[in-house]
N, C-alpha and C positions, 0 to 999 in steps of 0.2 A: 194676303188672303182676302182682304175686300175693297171694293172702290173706295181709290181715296181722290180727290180735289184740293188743290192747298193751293192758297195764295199768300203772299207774303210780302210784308213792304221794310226796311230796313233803313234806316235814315244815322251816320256816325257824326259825331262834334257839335251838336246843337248849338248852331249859332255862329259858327266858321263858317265863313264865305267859301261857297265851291266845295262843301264838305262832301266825302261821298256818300251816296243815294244807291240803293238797292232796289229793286222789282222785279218779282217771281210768281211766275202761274205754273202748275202743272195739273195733269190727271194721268193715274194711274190703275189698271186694273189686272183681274186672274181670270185666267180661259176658264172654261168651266169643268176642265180637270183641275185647276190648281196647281198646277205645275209648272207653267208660263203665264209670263207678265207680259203687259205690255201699256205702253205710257207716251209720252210727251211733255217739254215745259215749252217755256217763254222766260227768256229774262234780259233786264236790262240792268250791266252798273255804270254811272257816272261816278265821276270823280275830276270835279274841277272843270279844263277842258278837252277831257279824256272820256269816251264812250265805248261800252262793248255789250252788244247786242245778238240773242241768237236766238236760235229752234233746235230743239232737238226731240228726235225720238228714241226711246231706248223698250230693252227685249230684254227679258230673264226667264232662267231655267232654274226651276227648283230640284236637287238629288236629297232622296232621304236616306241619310248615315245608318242612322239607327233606330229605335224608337223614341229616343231622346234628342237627335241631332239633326239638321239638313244641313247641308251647301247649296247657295245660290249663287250662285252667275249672273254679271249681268252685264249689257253693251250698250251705249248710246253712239250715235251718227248724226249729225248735223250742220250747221251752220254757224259761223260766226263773225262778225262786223267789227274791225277796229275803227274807231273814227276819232280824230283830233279836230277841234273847232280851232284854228288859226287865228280869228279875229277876239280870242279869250285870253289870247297868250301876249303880254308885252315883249317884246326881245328886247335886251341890253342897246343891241346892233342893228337900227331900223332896214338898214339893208342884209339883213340878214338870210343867204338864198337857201338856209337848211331847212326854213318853216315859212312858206307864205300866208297871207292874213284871210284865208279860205278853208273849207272845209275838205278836209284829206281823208279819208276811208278807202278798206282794203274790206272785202268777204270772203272769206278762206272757210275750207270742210275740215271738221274738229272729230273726234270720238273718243269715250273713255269706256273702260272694261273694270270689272269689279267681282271680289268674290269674296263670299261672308259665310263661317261656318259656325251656327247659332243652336243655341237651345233655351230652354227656357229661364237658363239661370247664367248663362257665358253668351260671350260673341267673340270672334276673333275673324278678322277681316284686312284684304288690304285692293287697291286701285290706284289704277294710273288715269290720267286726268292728260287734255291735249297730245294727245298720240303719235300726229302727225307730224307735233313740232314745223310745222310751217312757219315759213320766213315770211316776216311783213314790212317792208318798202313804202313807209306812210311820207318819207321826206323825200324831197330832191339831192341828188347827190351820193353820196359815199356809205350815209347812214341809214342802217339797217337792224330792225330787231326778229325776235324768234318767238313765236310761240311756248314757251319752254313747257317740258315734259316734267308733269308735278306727280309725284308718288307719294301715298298713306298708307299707314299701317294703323290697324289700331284693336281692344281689345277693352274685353270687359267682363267682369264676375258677378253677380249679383248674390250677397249672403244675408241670410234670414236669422237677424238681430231677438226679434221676438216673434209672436204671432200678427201684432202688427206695423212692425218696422223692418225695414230691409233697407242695405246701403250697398251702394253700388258705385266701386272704383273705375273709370276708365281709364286709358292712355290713347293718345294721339300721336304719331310719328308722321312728322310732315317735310319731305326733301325736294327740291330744286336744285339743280347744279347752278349754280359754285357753290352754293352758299352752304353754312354749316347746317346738319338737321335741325327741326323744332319738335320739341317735346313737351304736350298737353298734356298733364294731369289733372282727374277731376273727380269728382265723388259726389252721387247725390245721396238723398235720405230717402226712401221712400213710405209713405203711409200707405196700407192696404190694399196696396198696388196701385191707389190713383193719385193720391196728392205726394208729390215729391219737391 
């Protein structure tokens, strides 16, 4: 419902070498019916000598359920850079012809889709993330990886403790094949709806 600007810097293991590093821009905004969004980021993570870099823009459609409810929709389309620094990496095996000691990147086109059905006191929401599942070819030779296609689910209540406390449970459901699901549980406390 209004312009938002976020920028965000994210830095894990303070003090491990090659720790991974986070950096995020976006803006966001509503037509001036309110009923479409539209936006864009930037982000960059590292990890070690592992990079992945993009742009995207993304579109949403707001549906109002009820008087109490909407559903939003929403798409992104963009860009993405896998890159490996080669000269970061020691191999075991100096002649080793599956990683040379150079800079290897692939830019491959990503999108995710998402839909959230919210009110002022629930949310219940799920999205897929990498769509495309694009294959990426960052070595020489036989080795191969995939973009893999990430799916969430997730879900939330918010109930009014007092006049001025509220607590609010969520859940996070997060899959990737093979692997088994991951399940987030969390709960905040809220003061007068600002400090939590």
């Amino acid at each position: 419902e209004n312009f938002e600007a976020l920028a965000s810097h994210r830095s894990q293991w303070s003090g491990i070498t090659d720790a991974p590093r986070t950096y995020f821009l976006g803006l966001h905004a509503p037509d001036k019916s309110g009923k479409m969004g539209f936006g864009g980021s930037l982000f960059t993570d590292v990890a070690g000598p592992t990079r992945r870099t993009g742009i995207q823009g993304a579109y949403s459609y707001q549906l109002k359920v009820s008087e109490q409810s909407k559903v939003s929709l929403g798409a992104s389309f963009g860009l993405t850079q896998f890159a490996i620094d080669g000269t970061q990496i020691t191999l075991r095996e100096d002649n080793d012809q599956a990683l040379t000691n150079s800079m290897q990147a692939e830019l491959k086109p990503d999108a995710s889709f998402g839909a959230l059905w919210y009110g002022e006191n629930f949310h219940l929401g799920i999205s897929a993330t990498q769509l495309f599942n694009n294959e990426l070819d960052l070595f020489q030779g036989d080795t191969e990886g995939r973009m893999a296609l990430h799916y969430f689910l997730t879900g939330g209540y918010k109930f009014k403790v007092s006049e001025v406390f509220e607590i609010e449970p969520f859940v996070l459901v997060k899959y990737v094949a093979p692997l088994e699901p991951q399940i987030d549980i969390s709960t905040r406390i809220l003061y007068k709806g600002n400090l939590w």
